[in-house]
C-alpha positions in Angstrom: 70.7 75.2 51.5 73.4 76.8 53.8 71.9 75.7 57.7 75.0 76.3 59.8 77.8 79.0 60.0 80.6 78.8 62.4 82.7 81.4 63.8 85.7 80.1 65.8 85.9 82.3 69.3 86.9 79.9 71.6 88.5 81.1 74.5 92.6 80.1 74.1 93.5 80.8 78.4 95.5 77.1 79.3 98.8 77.1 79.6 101.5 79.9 80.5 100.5 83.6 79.6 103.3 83.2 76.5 101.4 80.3 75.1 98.3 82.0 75.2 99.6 84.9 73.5 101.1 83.3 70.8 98.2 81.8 70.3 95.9 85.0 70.0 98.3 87.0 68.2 98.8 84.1 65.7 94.7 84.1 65.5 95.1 87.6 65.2 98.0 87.8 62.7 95.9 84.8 60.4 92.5 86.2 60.0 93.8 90.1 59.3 93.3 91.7 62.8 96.9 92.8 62.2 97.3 93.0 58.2 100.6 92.5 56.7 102.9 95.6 57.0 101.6 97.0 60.2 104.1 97.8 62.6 103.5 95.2 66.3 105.3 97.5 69.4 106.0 95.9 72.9 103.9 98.2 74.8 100.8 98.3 72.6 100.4 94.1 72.5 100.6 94.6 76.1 98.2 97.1 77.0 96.1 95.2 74.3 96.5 91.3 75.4 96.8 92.5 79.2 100.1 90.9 79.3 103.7 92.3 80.4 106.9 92.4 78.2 108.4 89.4 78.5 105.4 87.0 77.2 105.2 89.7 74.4 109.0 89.3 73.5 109.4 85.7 74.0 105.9 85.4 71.2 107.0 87.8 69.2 110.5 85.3 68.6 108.2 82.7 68.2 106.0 84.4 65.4 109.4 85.3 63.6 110.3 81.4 63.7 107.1 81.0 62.3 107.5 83.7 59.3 104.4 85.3 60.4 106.5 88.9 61.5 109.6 90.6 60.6 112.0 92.2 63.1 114.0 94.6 61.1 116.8 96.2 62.4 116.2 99.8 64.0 112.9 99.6 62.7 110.9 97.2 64.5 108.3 94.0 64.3 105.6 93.6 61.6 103.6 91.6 60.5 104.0 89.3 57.4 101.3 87.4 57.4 100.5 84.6 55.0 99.8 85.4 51.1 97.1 83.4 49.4 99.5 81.3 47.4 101.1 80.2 50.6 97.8 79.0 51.8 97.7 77.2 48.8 100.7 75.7 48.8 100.1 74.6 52.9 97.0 73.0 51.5 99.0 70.8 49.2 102.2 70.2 51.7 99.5 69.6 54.6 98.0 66.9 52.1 101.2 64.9 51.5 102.2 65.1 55.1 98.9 63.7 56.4 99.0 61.0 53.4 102.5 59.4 54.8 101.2 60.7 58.4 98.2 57.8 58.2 100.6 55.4 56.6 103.1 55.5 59.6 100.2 55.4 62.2 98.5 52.3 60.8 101.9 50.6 61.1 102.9 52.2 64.9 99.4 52.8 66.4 99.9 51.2 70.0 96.7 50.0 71.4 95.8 52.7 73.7 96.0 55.0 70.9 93.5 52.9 68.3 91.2 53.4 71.9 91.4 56.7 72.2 91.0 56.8 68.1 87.9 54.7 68.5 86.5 56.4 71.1 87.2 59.9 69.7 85.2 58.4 66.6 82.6 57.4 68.7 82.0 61.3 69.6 82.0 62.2 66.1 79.4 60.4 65.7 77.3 61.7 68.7 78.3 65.5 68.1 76.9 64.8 64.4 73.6 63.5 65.4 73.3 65.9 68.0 74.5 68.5 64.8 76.9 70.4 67.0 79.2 71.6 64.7 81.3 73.2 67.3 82.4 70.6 68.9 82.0 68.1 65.6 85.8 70.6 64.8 87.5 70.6 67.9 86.9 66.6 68.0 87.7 66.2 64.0 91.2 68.5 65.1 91.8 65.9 67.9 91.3 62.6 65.7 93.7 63.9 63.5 96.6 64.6 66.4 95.8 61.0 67.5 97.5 60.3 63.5 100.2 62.5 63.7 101.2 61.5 67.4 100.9 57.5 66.7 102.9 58.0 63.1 106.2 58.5 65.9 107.6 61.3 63.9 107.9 63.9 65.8 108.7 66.3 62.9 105.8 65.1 60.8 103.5 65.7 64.2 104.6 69.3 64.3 104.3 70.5 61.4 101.2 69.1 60.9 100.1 70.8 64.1 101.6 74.5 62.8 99.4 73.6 59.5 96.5 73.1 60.9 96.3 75.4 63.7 97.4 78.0 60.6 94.4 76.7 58.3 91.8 76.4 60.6 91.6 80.3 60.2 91.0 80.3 56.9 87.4 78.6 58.4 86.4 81.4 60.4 83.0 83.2 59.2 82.3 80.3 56.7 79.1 78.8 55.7 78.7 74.9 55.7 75.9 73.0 53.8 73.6 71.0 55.3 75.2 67.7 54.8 78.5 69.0 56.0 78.4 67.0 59.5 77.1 63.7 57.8 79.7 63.8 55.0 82.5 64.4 57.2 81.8 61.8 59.6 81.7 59.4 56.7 85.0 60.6 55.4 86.6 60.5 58.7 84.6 56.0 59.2 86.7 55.2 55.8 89.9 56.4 57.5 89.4 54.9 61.0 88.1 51.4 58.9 91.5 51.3 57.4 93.2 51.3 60.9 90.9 48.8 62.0 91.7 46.8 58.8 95.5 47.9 59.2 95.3 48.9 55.5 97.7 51.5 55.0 96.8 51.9 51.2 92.6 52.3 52.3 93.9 55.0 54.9 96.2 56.6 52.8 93.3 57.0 49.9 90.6 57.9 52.6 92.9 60.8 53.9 93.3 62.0 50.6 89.6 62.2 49.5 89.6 63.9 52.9 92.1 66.5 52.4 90.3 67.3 48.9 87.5 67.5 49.5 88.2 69.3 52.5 89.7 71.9 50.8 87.1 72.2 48.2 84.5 72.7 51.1 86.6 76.0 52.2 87.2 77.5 48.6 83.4 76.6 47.8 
């Protein structure tokens, strides 16, 4: 029995206006606003985003880095997108990455970051009994940066963060089952037990299971 369904349209305004671009367009770009092959022009993402030219040319660099657009010579910017199979294969690279991510966190975690892990845990658990799936993502998003940032790897951290600011469109419009809060905050206990336990082999399995079944929940 399906009870919730979640549409993510939360308003992306902190930060400089080339931030918040980039963060739109890559919204945009993800979920098929802008499919693969159209053409992106400097004056029509600015009379559409409300921005001037430079934000527009400094995001459209970024998305390039990112592989999400194409400048071709004498022709112009478009888009690329991402291709199923390269969702797939994030899926699997995001996986190993946040395996050895817990490992290096259970043994660098400082003690202000197991609090703030703890305490993000704790609102886990009140945005689930208050079955607020809204903010039961944003919060689940932020336990996992508190990972990536206490693993000290600065690479690891961002590309973890490009994956899954990238794969949390691939969310947008779905249906969850009526468990989904309860069985997430359990999956998400096992992991923070292991970094109370300092048990990089429980946290390591517990992110897996995660991951999986994670990924089973979107492609179900």
């Amino acid at each position: 029995m399906v009870l919730y369904k979640f549409t993510d349209d939360t308003e992306i305004n902190n930060g400089p206006k080339s931030m918040s671009l980039l963060a739109k367009l890559q919204r945009d770009i993800l979920t098929e606003k802008f499919r693969p092959g159209d053409k992106l022009t400097e004056q029509e993402l600015c009379r559409e985003y409300g921005v001037s030219r430079t934000p527009v040319r400094e995001t459209l660099r970024q998305l390039e880095t990112d592989g999400l657009v194409e400048n071709i010579l004498n022709r112009g910017c478009f888009v690329i997108g991402l291709s199923r199979q390269e969702y797939e294969d994030m899926f699997e690279l995001r996986k190993a990455y946040e395996i050895q991510a817990v490992r290096w966190a259970i043994q660098r975690i400082t003690d202000e970051e197991m609090e703030r892990l703890e305490e993000t845990f704790e609102f886990m658990e009140f945005y689930t009994m208050r079955n607020d799936i809204d903010k039961m993502l944003v919060i689940n998003a932020g336990f996992h940066q508190i990972i990536y940032e206490a693993s000290r790897n600065r690479m690891l951290q961002k590309t973890l963060t490009t994956y899954q600011n990238f794969l949390k469109y691939r969310s947008e419009g779905a249906v969850y089952e009526k468990d989904y809060l309860t069985t997430v905050l359990e999956e998400h206990r096992a992991i923070f037990k292991a970094f109370i336990d300092r048990d990089e082999k429980a946290g390591a399995e517990a992110m897996e299971r995660h991951i999986n079944r994670g990924r089973e929940r979107r492609c179900g």
